[in-house]
C-alpha positions as CSV (number, residue, x, y, z in Angstrom):
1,X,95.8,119.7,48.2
2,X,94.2,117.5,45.9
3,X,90.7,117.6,48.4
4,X,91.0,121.0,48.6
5,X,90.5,121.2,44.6
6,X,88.0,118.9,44.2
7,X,86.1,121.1,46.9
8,X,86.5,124.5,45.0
9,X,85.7,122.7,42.0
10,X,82.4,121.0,43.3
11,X,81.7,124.7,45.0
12,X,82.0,126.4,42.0
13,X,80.0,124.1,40.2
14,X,77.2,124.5,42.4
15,X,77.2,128.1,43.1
16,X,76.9,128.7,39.0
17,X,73.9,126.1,38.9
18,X,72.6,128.2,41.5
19,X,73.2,131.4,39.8
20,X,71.5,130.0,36.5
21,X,68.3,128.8,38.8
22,X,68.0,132.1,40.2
23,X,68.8,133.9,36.9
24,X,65.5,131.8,35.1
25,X,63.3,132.3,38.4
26,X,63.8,136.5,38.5
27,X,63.3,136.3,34.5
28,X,60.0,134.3,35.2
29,X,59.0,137.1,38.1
30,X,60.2,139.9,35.5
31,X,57.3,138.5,33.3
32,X,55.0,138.3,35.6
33,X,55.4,141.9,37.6
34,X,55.5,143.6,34.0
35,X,52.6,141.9,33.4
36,X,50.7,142.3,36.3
37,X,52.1,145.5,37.8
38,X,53.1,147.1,34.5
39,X,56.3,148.1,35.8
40,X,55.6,149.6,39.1
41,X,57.8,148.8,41.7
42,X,56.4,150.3,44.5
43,X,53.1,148.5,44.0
44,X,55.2,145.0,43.7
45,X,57.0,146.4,46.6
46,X,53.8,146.6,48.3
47,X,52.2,143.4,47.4
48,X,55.2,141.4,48.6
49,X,55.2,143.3,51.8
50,X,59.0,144.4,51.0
51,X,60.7,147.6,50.2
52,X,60.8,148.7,46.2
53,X,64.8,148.7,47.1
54,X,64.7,145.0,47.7
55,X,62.6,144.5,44.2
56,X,64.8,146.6,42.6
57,X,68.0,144.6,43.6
58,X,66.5,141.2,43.0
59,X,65.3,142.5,39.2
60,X,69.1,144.0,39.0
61,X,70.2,140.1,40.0
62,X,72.1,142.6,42.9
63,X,70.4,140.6,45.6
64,X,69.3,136.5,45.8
65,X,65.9,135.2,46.7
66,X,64.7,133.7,50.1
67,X,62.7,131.3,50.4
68,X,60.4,134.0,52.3
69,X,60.3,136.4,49.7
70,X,60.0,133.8,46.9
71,X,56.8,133.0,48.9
72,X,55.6,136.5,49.2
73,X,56.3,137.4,45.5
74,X,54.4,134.2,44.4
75,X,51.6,135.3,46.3
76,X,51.9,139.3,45.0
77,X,51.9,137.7,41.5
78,X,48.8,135.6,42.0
79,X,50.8,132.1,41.4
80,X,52.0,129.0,43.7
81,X,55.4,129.0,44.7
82,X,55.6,125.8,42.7
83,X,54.6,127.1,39.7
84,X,57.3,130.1,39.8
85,X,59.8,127.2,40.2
86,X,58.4,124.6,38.0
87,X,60.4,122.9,36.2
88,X,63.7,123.7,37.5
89,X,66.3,120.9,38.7
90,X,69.5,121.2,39.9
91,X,71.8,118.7,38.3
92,X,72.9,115.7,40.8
């Protein structure tokens, strides 16, 4: 019993850190795309080699990032994967 709470707990923990890292990385690609692409999905869509349904659910915070399409937005939005995740750290 007493493992099994310190295992949801630990879970929990980690799964909001990870929503919090993901909520800071879409707001940094929402900055960028409006930006760059002025609000146009389907040219986003396009340039990350995705469907605008896919953009559209990752900007709702409906859908999480892959590593993959972290890769292919950083490249539609003219940046380094590393810079679209600078300075983020997940707590220890």
């Amino acid at each position: 019993m007493l493992l099994e709470w310190i295992w949801d707990w630990h879970f929990y923990d980690v799964e909001d850190e990870l929503k919090t890292l993901q909520s800071e990385v879409i707001k940094r690609v929402e900055t960028l795309f409006m930006k760059k692409y002025q609000g146009n999905k389907s040219a986003f869509a396009k340039a990350c080699l995705c469907d605008e349904k896919t953009i559209r659910k990752i900007l709702n915070r409906e859908q999480f990032l892959s590593v993959n399409l972290a890769f292919r937005i950083s490249r539609a939005l003219d940046i380094t994967m590393s810079e679209l995740f600078e300075g983020l750290m997940l707590k220890k």
